[in-house]
N, C-alpha and C positions, 0 to 999 in steps of 0.2 A: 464785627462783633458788637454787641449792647453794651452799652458803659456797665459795668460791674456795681455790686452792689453797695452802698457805703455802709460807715460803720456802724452809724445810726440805726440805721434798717437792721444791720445784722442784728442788734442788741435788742433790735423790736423781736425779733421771728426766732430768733436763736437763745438756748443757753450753750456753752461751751465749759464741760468742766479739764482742766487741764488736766488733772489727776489720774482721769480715765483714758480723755480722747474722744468722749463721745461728746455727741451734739445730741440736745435734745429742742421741741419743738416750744414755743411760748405763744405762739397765736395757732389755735386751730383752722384746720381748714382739708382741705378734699382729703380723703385718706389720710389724715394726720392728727393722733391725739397730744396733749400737753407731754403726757404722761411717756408718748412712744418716741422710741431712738430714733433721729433722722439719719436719713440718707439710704440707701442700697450698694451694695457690692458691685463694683463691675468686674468683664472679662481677666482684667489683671491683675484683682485684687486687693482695688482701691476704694474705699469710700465716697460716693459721690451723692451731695445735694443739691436739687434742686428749689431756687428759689428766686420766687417771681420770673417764672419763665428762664431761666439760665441754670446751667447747670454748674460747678464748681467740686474741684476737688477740696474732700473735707481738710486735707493737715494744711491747703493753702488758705482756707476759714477758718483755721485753730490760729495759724500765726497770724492774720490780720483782724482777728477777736482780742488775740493777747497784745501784740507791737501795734496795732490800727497803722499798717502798711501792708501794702502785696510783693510777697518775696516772688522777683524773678524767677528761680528756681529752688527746691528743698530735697533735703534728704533724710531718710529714716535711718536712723545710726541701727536701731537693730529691730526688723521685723516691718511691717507695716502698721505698727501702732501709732496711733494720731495723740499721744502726751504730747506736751507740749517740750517737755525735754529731749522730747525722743528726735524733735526735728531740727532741720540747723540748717542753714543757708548753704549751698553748694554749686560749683562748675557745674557743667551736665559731663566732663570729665569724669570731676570725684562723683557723680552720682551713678553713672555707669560704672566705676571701680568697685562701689560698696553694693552693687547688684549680685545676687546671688548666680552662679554659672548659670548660663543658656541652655534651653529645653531639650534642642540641637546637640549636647555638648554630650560625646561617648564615651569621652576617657575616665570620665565621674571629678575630673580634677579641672578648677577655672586655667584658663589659660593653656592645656596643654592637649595638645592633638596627635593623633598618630599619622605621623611622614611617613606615607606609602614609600617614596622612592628609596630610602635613607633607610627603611625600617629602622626607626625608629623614632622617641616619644618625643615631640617638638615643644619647648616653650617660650610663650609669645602673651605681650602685653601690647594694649590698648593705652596709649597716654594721648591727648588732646586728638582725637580722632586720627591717630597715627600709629601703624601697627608695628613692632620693636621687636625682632628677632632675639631668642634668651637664649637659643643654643638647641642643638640636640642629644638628646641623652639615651642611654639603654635600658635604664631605670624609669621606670614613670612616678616614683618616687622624690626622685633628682629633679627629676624637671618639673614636678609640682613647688618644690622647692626653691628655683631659682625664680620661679614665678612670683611666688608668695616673699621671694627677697627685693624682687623687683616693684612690688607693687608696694611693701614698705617703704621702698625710698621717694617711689614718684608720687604715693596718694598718703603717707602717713596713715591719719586716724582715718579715714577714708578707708583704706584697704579692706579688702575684705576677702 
């Protein structure tokens, strides 16, 4: 990977307003007016810019615009907005915790699957890449519940 860009540079090419999250452009150039929003959406519905040949995720450019450091990892406490409030340092644990359920996921409830053999509705968390049996229940009610009790204690503000 290309050394990343520093802050200098960024303050050159960028503005960042915290308030919104958006970036916008200060040096024109190939497809790029002063005036137009940087970056494009990708497949997961992230904001990404390019600059000077590299590409960077926008809320990892909003926190090293605002802190002039590069956070390890971030998370969006609610939504994919790029405010600067909206981001916070996090495990890839808690970042996975405060991920909305998987696309995959049938029951409509994070955490809980239907036990073919058992019939009945299984709840199960994820803590440090380790999967944590909750119980089975006959309610998928219950067992979204114990889910959502489990992931209070292990991910707090995290949870989601």
């Amino acid at each position: 990977m290309s050394a990343k860009i520093t802050h200098e540079r960024l303050l050159e090419v960028l503005h960042y307003d915290p308030e919104t999250g958006d970036f916008r452009w200060i040096e024109p150039g190939p497809g790029r007016r002063q005036t137009k929003q940087a970056g494009s959406l990708n497949k997961m519905g992230y904001i990404t810019i390019d600059v000077d040949s590299q590409r960077y995720f926008a809320h990892n450019l909003a926190w090293f615009y605002v802190y002039k450091e590069w956070p390890k990892m971030l998370d969006h406490k609610k939504g994919r907005s790029n405010r600067i409030d909206n981001l916070r340092i996090a495990t890839q644990s808690q970042n996975l915790a405060n991920m909305d359920k998987p696309r995959h996921n049938t029951s409509g409830y994070k955490g809980v699957c239907w036990h073919k053999k058992a019939q009945k509705w299984m709840a199960y968390i994820q803590v440090n890449g380790k999967l944590k049996y909750l119980g089975l229940y006959t309610d998928i009610e219950e067992a979204s519940k114990a889910y959502l009790e489990a992931a209070e204690i292990y991910f707090g503000d995290f949870a989601r």
